[in-house]
Structures are given as structure tokens and as C-alpha cells.
Phi, psi and omega in degrees: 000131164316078190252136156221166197256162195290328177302328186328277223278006184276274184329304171305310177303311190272019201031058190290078185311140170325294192304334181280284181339297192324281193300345170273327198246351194129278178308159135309146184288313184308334180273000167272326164327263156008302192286326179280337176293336194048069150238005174265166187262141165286145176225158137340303183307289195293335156323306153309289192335299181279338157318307171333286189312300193315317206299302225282343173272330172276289187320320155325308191264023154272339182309287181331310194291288195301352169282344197270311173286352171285329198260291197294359162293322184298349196234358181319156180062351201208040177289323180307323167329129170282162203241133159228132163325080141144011177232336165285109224268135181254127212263000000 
């Protein structure tokens, strides 16, 4: 039987890349792997960690989200628009 952990199945839903965790936690991608696998021992420690990462990822993509509604406010009505170089201000 096939055992994996509930970040596995966290990560998939929200669509959390090895790589991203990785860059947020630290970890190596094979040891999260390994840890979603349960073939690493769950610790305290790696539990803070990956909380940790998870807290530090969401917050990245709300920065990301709210920048993406400041800019489509800007361009709201003239999504359509030809862009021209050097006179159009690029955000």
C-alpha cells in the first residue's frame, strides 16, 4: 500500500510545486518528496518547517495576486489597446 501525507495531497490541490516548497522551506525537493511519502520519520522540526514555507507561500501569492488586480485596474477598459513602446508606461 501506497502511504502519503495530507502536504501531498495540500500541495496538489493548490498547486504548489516541488520547487516552489523547495524555495520557500529550504528542503531539497527529494526530501520533501521522500517526507510526502512518508519514507523520512515525520519530526517536529520538519512539521515547523514546512508550516513555515506553506505560511511564506501563501503570502507570496497574495503579494502576486494583489499586484496582478492593481495592473488589470490599470489597463481595465484598454485591455485591447495597442501597447506602444516607449510612450506607454509599463507596470
Amino acid at each position: 500500500m501506497i502511504k502519503i501525507t495530507r502536504l501531498r495531497l495540500f500541495r496538489f490541490k493548490h498547486q504548489i510545486s516541488l520547487s516552489e516548497l523547495h524555495r520557500h522551506s529550504g528542503l531539497s525537493h527529494q526530501h520533501i518528496s521522500r517526507l510526502e511519502l512518508c519514507r523520512r520519520s515525520r519530526t517536529p522540526k520538519g512539521e515547523r518547517v514546512l508550516a513555515d514555507a506553506i505560511r511564506s507561500i501563501i503570502i507570496s501569492r497574495r503579494e502576486a495576486l494583489e499586484n496582478l488586480e492593481r495592473e488589470y485596474e490599470v489597463y481595465r477598459g484598454n485591455l485591447l489597446q495597442p501597447f506602444r513602446s516607449g510612450t506607454d508606461r509599463c507596470i
